[in-house]
C-alpha positions as CSV (number, residue, x, y, z in Angstrom):
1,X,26.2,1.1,20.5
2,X,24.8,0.2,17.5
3,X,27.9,-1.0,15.3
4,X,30.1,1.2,13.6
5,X,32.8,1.7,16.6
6,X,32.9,-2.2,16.4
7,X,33.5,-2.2,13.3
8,X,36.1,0.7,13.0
9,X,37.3,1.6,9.0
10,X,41.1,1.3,8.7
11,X,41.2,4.1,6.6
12,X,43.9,7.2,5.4
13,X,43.0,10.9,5.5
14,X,45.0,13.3,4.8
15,X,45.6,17.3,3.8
16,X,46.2,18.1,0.2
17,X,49.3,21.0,0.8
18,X,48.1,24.5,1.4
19,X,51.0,26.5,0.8
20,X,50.6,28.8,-2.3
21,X,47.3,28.2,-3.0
22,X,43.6,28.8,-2.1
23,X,42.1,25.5,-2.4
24,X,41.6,23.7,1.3
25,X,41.3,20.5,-0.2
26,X,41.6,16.7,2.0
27,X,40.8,13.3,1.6
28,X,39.8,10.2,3.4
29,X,39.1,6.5,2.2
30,X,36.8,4.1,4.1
31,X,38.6,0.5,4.5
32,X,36.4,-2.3,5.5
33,X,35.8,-5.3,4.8
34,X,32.3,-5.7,5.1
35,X,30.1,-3.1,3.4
36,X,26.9,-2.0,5.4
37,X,25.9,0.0,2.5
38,X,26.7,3.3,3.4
39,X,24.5,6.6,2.5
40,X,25.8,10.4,2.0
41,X,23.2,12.3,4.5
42,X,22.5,16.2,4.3
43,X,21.5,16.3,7.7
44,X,19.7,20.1,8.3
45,X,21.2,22.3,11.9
46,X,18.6,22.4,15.0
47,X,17.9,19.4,15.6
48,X,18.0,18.3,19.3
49,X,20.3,15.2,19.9
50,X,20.1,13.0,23.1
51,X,22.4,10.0,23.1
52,X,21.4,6.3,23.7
53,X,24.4,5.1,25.9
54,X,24.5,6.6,29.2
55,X,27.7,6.9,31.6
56,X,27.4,4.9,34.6
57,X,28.3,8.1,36.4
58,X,27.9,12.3,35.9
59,X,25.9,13.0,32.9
60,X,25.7,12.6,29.6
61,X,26.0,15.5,27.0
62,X,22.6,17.0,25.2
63,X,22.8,19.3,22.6
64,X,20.3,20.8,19.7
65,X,22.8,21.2,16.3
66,X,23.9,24.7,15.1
67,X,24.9,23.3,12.0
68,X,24.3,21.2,8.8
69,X,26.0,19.1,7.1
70,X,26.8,16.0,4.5
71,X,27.4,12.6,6.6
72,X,28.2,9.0,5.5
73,X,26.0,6.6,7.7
74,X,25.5,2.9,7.2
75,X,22.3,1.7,7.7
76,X,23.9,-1.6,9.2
77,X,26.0,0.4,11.5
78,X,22.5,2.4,13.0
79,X,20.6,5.4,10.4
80,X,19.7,8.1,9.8
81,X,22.2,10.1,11.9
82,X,22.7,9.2,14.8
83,X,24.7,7.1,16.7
84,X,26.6,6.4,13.8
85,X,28.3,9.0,11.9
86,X,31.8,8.1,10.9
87,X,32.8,10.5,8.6
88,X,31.2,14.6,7.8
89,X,31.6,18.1,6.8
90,X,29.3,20.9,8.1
91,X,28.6,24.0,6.3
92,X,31.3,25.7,8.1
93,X,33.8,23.4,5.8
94,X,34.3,22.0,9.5
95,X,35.2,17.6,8.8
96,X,35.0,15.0,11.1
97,X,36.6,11.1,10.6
98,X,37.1,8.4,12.7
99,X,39.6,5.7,11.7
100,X,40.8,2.7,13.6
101,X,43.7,2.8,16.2
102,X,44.4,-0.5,18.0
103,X,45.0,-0.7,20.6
104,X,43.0,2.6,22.2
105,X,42.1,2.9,26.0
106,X,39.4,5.0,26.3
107,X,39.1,6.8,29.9
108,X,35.6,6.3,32.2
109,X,33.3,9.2,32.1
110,X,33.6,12.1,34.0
111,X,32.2,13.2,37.2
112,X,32.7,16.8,36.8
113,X,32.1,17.1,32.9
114,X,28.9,16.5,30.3
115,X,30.0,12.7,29.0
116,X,30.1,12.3,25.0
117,X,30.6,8.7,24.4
118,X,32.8,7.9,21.7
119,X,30.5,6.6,19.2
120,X,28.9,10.4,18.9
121,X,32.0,11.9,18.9
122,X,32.5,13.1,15.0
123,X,28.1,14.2,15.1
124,X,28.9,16.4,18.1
125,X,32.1,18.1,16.7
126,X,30.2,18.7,13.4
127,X,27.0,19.9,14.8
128,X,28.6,22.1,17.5
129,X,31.9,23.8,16.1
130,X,33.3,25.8,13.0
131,X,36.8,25.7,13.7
132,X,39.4,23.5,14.8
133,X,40.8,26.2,17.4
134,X,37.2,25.7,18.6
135,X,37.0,22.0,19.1
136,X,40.4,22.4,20.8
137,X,39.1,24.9,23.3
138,X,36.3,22.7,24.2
139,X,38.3,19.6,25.0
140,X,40.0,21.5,27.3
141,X,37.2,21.7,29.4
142,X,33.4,22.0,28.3
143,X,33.3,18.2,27.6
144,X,34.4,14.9,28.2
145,X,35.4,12.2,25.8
146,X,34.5,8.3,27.3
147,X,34.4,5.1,26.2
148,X,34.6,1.4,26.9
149,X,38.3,1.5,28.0
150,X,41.1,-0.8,26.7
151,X,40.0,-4.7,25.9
152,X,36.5,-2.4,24.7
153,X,35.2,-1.3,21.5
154,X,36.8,1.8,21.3
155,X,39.5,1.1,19.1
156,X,39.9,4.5,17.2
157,X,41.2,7.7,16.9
158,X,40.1,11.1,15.1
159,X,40.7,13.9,13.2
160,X,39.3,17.4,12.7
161,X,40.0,19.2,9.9
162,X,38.6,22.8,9.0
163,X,38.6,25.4,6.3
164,X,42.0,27.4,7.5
165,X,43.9,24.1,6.9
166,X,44.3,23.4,10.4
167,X,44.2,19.9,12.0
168,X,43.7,18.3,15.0
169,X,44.2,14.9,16.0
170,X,42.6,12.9,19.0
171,X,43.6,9.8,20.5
172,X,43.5,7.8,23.8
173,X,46.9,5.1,23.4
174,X,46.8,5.2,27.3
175,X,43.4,5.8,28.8
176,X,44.4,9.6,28.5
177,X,43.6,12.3,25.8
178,X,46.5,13.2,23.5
179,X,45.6,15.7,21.4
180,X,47.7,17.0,18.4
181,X,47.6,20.5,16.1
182,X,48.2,19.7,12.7
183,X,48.7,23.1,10.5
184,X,50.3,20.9,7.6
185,X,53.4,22.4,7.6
186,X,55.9,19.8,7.2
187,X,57.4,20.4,10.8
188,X,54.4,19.7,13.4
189,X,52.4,17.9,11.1
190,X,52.2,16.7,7.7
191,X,48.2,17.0,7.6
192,X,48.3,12.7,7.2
193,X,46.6,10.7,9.7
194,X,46.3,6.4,9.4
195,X,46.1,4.0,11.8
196,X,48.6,1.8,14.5
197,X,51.1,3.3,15.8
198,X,49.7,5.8,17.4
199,X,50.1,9.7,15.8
200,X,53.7,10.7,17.4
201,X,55.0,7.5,15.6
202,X,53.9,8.7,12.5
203,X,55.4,12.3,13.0
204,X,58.4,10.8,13.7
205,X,58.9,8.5,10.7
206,X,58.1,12.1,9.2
207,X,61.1,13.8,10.3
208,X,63.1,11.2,10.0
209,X,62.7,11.4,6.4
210,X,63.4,15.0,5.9
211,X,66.4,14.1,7.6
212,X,67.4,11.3,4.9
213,X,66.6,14.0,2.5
214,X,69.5,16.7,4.0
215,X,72.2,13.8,3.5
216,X,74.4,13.9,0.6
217,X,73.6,10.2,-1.2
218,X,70.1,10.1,-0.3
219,X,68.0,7.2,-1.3
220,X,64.6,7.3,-0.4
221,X,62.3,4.8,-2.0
222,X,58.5,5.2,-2.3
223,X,57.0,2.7,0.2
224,X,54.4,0.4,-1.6
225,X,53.0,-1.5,1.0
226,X,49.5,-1.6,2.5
227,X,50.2,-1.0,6.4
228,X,49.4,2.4,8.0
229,X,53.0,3.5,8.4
230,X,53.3,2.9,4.8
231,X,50.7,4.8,3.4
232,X,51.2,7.7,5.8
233,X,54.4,7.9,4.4
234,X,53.5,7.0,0.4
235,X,50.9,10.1,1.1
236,X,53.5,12.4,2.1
237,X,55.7,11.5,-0.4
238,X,53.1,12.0,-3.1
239,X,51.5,14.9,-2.3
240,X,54.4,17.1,-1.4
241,X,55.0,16.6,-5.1
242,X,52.0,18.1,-6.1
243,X,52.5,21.7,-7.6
244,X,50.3,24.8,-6.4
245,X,46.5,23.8,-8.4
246,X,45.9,26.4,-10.8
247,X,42.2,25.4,-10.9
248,X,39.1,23.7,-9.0
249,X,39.1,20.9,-11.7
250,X,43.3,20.5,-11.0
251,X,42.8,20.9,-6.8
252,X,40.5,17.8,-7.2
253,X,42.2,15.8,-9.6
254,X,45.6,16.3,-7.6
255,X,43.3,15.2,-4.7
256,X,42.3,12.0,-6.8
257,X,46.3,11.3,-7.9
258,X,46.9,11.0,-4.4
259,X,43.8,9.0,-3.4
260,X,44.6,6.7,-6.2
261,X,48.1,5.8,-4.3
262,X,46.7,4.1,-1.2
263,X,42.9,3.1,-2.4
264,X,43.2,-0.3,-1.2
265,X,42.1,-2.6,-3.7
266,X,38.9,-5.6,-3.8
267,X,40.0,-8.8,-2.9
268,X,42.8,-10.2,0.0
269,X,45.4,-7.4,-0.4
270,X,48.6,-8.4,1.4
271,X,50.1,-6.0,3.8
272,X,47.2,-4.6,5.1
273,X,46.6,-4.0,9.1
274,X,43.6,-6.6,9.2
275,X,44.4,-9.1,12.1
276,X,42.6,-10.7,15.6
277,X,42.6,-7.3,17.0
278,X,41.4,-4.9,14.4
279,X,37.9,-3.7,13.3
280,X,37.6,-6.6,10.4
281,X,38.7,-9.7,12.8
282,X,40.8,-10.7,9.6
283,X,38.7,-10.3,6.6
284,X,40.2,-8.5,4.0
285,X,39.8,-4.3,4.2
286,X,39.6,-2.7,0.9
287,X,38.8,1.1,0.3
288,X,34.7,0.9,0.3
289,X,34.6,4.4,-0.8
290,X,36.9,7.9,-1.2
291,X,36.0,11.4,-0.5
292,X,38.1,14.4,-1.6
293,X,36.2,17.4,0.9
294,X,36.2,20.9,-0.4
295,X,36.2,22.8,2.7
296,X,36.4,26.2,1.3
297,X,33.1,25.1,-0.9
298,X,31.7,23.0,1.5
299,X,31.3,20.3,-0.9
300,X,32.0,16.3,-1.1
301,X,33.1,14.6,-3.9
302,X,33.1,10.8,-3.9
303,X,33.6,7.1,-5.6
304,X,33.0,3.9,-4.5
305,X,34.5,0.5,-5.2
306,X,32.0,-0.6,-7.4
307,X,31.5,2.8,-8.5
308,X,35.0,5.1,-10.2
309,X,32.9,7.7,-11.3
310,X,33.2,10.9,-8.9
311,X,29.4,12.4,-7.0
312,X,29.3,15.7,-6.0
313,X,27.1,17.0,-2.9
314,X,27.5,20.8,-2.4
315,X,26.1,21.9,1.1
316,X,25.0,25.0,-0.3
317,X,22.5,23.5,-2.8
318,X,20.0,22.3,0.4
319,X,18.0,23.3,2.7
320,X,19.8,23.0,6.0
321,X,17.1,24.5,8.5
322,X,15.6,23.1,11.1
323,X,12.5,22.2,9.2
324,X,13.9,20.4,6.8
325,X,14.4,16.7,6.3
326,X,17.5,15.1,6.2
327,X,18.0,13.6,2.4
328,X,20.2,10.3,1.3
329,X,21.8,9.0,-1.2
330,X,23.3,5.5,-2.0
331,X,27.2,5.8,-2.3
332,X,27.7,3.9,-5.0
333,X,24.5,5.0,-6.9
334,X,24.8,6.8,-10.0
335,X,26.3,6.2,-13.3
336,X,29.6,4.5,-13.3
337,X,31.1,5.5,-16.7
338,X,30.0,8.3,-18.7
339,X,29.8,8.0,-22.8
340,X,31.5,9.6,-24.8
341,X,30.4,13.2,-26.5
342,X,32.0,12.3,-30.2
């Protein structure tokens, strides 16, 4: 393992609301504290992938990629893509993140199954499927998930989102899989996914709001904190809000209104999940970057700490064939500010 998985982002992601509305628009932010100075990667399909950690038993899993697609990679944390892709969206508006959820006991590998370890995990899914119904299917059967077990590096969950507005969460709390659909419908899922506690905590501080919300004096304040049960619920609070976007320019600015609410800021933040057991050992996580993903488009948009100003990569403007070569670019390159057109 080359880094990233020991150094697992914090992070929120979440749905933008799909109801009344064509845009399938989501969001993730990338909490560390350290900064390995991440690239976005178009990384071209066919390419034939073989991974670097082998189970101590059964086999591992091969595969050559059916599709392209933009990744964020960190040199510091193993590039180009491989080994170390901790966020991406294929061309099939198909996303993959992995955030942080300590404590995680990932199982042994399989006997019986091809092994994916868990640092490949979000490469495979974006390289082998379109849909979420997909990558459901084969968990149940065409491939194992392993890792390094509890006390081990493996201290994170997932989640899938595709182009329907379906979502699908993985985690291991107790060496087993637990995996959730997500449709973003305010009943088995609110499309929101942070860190500790594990995802059927989360669901249930969910409810339990509607259900403040059905009594007659309700008071339900906006939680400001910084912990991951406080910015799940500050998301759903906040996006909920949001009305039907009339426009592509409105779905991503109501993307960005949200983002803005839990963007951790520079500097030692109180409240935030950072500790003796999380992917920071205690230095202080702040949002590194935040993507709004078009998955109807099949386009990232993106801004950086350093860097407010949103970048645009659009999956359709490259050359995704085999014989192509993956292309980079800094994340917090560009202009920052633009001037004004008086």
């Amino acid at each position: 393992m080359l880094g990233l998985f020991a150094n697992v982002p914090a992070c929120s992601d979440f749905y933008m609301p799909i109801n009344g509305t064509s845009y399938r628009m989501s969001v993730r932010t990338m909490d560390l504290g350290l900064d390995g100075g991440w690239n976005a990667t178009v990384v071209p399909r066919g390419q034939f992938r073989k991974q670097s950690i082998i189970p101590s038993v059964g086999l591992a899993a091969a595969w050559t990629s059916k599709y392209g697609y933009i990744g964020f990679t960190s040199p510091q944390y193993g590039f180009p893509a491989d080994n170390a892709v901790g966020e991406a969206m294929n061309e099939k508006g198909l996303s993959c993140g992995a955030l942080a959820l300590t404590p995680s006991a990932t199982p042994p590998p399989s006997t019986k199954l091809p092994n994916l370890h868990t640092d490949y995990f979000c490469q495979y899914v974006v390289e082998m499927f379109a849909t979420v119904d997909e990558v459901k299917t084969a968990l149940s059967g065409e491939f194992a998930v392993w890792g390094h077990g509890m006390g081990g590096k493996d201290y994170v969950h997932w989640v899938v989102r595709d182009a329907e507005g379906m979502s699908l969460v993985l985690e291991f709390p107790d060496g087993t899989p637990h995996v959730h659909l997500d449709p973003n419908d305010g009943v088995s899922g609110f499309g929101i996914m942070t860190n500790e506690p594990a995802f059927e905590y989360h669901l249930a501080n969910g409810r339990h709001l509607a259900w403040k919300r059905t009594l007659v004096r309700q008071a339900v304040a906006v939680p400001g904190g910084w912990y991951p049960e406080e910015r799940f619920m500050r998301v759903l609070m906040v996006k909920e809000a949001q009305a039907p976007p009339t426009s592509l320019q409105v779905a991503v600015a109501q993307a960005v209104g949200v983002l803005n609410t839990i963007t951790v800021p520079m500097g030692p933040v109180p409240g935030t999940d950072s500790g003796p057991h999380s992917a920071e050992m205690g230095l202080s996580d702040h949002s590194l970057f935040g993507v709004v993903r078009d998955h109807a488009d099949k386009t990232m948009y993106w801004r950086s700490a350093l860097n407010p100003s949103l970048t645009r990569l659009r999956l359709l403007d490259f050359n995704l064939s085999a014989d192509a070569a993956p292309r980079s670019v800094r994340v917090s390159s560009g202009p920052w500010f633009a001037e004004a057109q008086l």
